[in-house]
C-alpha positions as CSV (number, residue, x, y, z in Angstrom):
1,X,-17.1,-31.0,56.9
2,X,-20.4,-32.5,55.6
3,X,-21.6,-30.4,52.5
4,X,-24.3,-32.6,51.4
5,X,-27.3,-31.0,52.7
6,X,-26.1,-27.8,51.5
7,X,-25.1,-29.6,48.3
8,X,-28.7,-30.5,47.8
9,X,-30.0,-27.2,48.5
10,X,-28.0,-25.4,45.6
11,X,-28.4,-27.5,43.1
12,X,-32.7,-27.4,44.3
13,X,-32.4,-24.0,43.8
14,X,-30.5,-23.9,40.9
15,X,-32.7,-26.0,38.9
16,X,-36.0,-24.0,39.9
17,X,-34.2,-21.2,38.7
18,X,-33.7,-22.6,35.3
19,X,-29.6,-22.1,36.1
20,X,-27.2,-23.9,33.7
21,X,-23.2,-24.2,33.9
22,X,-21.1,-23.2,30.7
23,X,-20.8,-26.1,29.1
24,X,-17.5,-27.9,29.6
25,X,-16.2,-28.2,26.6
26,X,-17.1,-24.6,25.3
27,X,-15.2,-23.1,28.5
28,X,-12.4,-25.3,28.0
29,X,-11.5,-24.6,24.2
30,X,-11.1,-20.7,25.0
31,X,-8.8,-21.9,26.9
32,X,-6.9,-24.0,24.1
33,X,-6.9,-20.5,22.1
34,X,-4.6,-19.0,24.4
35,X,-2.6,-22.2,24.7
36,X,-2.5,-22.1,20.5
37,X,-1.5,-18.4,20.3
38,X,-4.7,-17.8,18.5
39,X,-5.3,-14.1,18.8
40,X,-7.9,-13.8,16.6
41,X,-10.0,-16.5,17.8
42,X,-9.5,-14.9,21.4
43,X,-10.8,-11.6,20.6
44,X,-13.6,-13.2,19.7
45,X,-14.1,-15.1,22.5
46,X,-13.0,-11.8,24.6
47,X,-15.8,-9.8,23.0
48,X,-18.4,-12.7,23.6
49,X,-17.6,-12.6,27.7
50,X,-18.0,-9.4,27.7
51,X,-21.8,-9.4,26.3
52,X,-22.6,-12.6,28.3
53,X,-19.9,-12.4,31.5
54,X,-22.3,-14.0,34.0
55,X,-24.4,-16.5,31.9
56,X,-23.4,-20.3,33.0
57,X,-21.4,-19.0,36.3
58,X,-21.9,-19.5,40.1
59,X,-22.4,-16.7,42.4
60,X,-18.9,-17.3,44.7
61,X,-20.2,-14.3,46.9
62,X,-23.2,-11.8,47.8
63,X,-20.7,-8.6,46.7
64,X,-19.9,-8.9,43.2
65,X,-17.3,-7.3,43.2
66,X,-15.6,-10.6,45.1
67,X,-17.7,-12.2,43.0
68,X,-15.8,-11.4,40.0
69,X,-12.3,-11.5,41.5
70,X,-12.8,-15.1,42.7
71,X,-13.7,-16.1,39.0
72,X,-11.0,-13.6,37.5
73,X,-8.7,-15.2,40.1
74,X,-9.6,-19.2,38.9
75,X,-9.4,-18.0,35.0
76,X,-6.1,-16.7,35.7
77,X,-4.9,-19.9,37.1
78,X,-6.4,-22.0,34.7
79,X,-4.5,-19.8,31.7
80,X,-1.4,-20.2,33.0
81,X,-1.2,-23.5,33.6
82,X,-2.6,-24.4,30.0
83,X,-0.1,-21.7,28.9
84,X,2.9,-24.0,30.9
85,X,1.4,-27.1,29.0
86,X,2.0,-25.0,26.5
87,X,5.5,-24.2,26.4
88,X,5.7,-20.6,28.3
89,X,8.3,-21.2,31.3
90,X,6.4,-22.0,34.6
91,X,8.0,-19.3,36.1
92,X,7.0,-16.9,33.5
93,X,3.6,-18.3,33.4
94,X,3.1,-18.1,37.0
95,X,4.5,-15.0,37.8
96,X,2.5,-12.9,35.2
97,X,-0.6,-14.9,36.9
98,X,0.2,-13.4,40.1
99,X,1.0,-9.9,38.8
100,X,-2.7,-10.3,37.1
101,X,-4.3,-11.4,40.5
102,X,-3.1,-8.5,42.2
103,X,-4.0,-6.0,39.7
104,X,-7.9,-7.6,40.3
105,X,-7.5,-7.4,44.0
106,X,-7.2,-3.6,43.4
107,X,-10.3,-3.4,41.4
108,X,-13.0,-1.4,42.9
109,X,-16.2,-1.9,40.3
110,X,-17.2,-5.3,39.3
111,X,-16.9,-4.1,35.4
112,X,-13.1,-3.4,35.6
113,X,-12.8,-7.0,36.3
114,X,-14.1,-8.4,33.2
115,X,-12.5,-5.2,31.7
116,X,-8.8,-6.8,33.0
117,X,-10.1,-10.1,32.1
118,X,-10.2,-9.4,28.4
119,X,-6.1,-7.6,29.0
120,X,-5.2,-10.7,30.5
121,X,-6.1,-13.0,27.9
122,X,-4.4,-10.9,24.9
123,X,-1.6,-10.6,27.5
124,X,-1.3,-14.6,27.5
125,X,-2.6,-15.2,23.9
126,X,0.0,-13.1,22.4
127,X,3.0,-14.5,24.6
128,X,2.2,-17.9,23.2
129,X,2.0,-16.8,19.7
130,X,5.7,-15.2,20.3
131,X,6.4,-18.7,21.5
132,X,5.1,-20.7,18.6
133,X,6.5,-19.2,16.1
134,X,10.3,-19.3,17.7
135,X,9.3,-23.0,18.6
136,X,10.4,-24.1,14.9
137,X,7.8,-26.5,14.8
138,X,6.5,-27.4,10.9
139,X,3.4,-26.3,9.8
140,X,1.9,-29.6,9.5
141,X,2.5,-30.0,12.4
142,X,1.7,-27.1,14.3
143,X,-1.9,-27.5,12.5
144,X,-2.2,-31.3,13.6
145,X,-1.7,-30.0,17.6
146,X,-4.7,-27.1,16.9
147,X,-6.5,-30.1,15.1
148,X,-5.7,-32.3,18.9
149,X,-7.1,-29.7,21.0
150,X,-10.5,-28.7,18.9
151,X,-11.4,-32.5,19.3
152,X,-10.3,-33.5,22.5
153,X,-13.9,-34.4,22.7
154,X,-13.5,-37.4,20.6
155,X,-11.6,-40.6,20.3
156,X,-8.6,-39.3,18.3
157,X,-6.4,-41.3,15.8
158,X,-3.3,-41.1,14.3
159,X,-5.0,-41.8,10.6
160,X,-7.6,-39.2,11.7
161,X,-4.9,-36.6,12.3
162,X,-3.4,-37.7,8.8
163,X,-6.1,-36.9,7.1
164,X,-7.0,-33.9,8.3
165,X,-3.6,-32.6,6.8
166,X,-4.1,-34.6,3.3
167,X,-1.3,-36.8,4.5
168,X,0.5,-40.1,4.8
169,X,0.3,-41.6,8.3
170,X,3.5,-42.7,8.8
171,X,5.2,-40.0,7.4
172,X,2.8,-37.5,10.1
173,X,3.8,-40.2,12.5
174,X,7.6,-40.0,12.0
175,X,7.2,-35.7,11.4
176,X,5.1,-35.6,14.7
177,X,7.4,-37.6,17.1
178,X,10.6,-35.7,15.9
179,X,9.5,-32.2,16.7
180,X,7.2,-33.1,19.5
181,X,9.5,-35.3,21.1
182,X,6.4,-37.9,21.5
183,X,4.1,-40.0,19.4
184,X,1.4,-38.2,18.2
185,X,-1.1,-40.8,20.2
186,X,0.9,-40.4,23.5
187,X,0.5,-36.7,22.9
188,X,-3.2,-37.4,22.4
189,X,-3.2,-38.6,26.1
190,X,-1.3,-36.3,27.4
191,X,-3.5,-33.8,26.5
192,X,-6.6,-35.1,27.1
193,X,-5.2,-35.6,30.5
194,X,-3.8,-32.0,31.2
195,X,-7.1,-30.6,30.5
196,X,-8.8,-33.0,32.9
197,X,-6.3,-32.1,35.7
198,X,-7.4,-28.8,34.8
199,X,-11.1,-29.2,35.0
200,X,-10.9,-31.4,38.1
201,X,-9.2,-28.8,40.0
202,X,-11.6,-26.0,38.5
203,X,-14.8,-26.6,38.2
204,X,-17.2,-29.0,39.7
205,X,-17.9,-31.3,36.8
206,X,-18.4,-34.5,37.7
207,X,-15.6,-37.2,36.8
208,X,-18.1,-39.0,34.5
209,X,-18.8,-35.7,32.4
210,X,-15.2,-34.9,32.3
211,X,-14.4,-38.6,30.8
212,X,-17.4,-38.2,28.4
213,X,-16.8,-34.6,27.5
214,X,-13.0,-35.5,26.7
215,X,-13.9,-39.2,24.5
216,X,-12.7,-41.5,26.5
217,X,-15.2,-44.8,26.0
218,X,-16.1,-45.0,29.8
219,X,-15.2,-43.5,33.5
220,X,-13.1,-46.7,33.7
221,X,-10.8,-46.1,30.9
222,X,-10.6,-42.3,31.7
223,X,-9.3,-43.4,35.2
224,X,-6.9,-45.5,34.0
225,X,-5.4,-43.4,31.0
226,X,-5.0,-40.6,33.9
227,X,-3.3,-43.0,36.6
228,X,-0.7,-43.8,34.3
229,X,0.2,-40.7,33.9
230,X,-0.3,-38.7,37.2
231,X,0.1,-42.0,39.3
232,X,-3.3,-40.9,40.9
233,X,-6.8,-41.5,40.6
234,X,-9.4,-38.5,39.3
235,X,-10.7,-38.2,42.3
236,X,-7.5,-38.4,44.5
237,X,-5.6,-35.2,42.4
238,X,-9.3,-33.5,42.7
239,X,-8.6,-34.0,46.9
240,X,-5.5,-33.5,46.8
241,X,-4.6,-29.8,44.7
242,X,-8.3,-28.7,44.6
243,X,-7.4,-27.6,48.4
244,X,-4.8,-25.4,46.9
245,X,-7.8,-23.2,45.9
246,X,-10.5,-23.4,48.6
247,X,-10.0,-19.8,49.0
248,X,-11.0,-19.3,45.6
249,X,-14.5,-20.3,44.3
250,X,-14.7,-22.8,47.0
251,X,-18.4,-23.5,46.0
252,X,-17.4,-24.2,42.1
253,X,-14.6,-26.9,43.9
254,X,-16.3,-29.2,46.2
C-alpha cells in the first residue's frame, strides 16, 4: 500500500502546526538508564514524562485512551529489549513486557497509562540494577559501559574511554575484554548497533538521522558497521521486524 500521499499530508500538517518529534537521542538515553540500572536517573526522567507526557509524540489514534496504550505498548517493547542487551534473560525480559501490556490493555482513563508507565520503568530499572551488581563486573569498568552509552552520539575510542577513568589504555583494554568478553571497540559497535535496531523498528527516524545521531562519519559507514553485524541492511531489518508491530503505532513505523 502506497503511503506517500498521506505521508505528505502529515508531515504538511505537522509542520503548520509547529509539531516536533522527541529528539532521538534524548528518547533513547532514558532508555540506556534502565539498561544501566540507574534508578535515580529514572525517577527523574519518570517525573519529567509525567509533566510533559505528550510533548514530541504522534497521535496513534482519535481516543486517547488507545492513544496511550499504543505508545505504552512500543515503550514497553523497546525496554525490554534494551533490558535483554542488557543482560536480563530474554524470557524474563519478555514475559514481564507482556504482563505490562496487559495490565495497559485494562486501563480505562488515559492518565493511568502514564501512571503504569512510570511502575514499569522502576519495575525494569530496578531488575537491572539487581543484575549489575551480581554481574561481578569491576568498577572501572562498569563506569566505562555508562561512559559508552551517554556518548553513543560520538565517534568513541578506546583512549577516550581511558581517560575518562584516569587510566592506562591498555591496561582498560585488557580489564575491558576479560569481563566483557569483547574488546571495548567491538563493544562500541555493538552497541551503537543495538540501539539502531531499536530505533529502526520504533520510530520513524530516518536512516540518515539514526547514523548521524549515533557518530558514525556517514550513512555509508553506518550501513556497513550494521551489515556486519545483523547480515542486513538498515533498511532491510526496518522491512523486515518493523511488521512485527504494525499493530502498534503503525504511523510512528512506516
Amino acid at each position: 500500500m502506497n503511503t506517500n500521499r498521506e505521508l505528505n499530508y502529515r508531515l504538511f500538517i505537522q509542520t503548520e502546526e509547529d509539531f516536533r518529534r522527541t529528539e532521538i537521542r534524548s528518547e533513547f538515553r532514558r532508555y540506556d538508564d534502565i539498561r544501566n540500572g540507574d534508578i535515580e536517573k529514572v525517577r527523574r526522567n519518570i517525573e519529567e514524562i509525567k509533566a510533559h507526557y505528550y510533548e514530541g509524540k504522534g497521535m496513534l489514534s482519535d481516543s486517547l485512551l488507545r492513544n496511550n496504550q499504543y505508545h505504552f505498548a512500543i515503550g514497553v517493547g523497546i525496554i525490554a529489549r534494551v533490558c535483554i542487551d542488557g543482560g536480563m534473560k530474554h524470557n524474563i525480559a519478555y514475559t514481564l513486557s507482556d504482563i505490562y501490556i496487559r495490565r495497559g490493555d485494562k486501563c480505562r482513563e488515559p492518565q493511568e497509562l502514564i501512571e503504569l508507565t512510570g511502575v514499569m520503568m522502576t519495575d525494569f530499572t530496578e531488575r537491572m540494577a539487581d543484575i549489575r551488581k551480581a554481574s561481578g563486573i569491576s568498577l572501572h569498568v562498569r563506569r566505562t559501559v555508562d561512559y559508552i552509552y551517554e556518548n553513543l552520539h560520538i565517534p568513541l575510542t578506546l583512549k577516550m574511554a581511558a581517560e575518562h577513568e584516569r587510566l592506562d589504555q591498555s591496561y582498560l583494554s585488557k580489564l575491558f575484554a576479560k569481563e566483557m568478553g569483547m574488546p571495548i571497540k567491538a563493544y562500541i559497535l555493538k552497541a551503537k548497533v543495538t540501539t539502531a535496531q531499536n530505533i529502526l523498528i520504533f520510530s520513524d527516524f530516518s536512516i540518515a538521522e539514526i547514523a548521524v545521531s549515533l557518530g558514525f562519519s556517514s550513512q555509508s559507514a553506518f550501513a556497513a558497521a550494521f551489515r556486519k553485524i545483523t547480515g542486513l541492511t538498515p533498511l532491510q531489518y526496518r522491512n523486515r521486524y518493523s511488521e512485527d508491530y504494525s499493530l502498534i503505532g503503525s504511523d510512528r513505523l512506516k
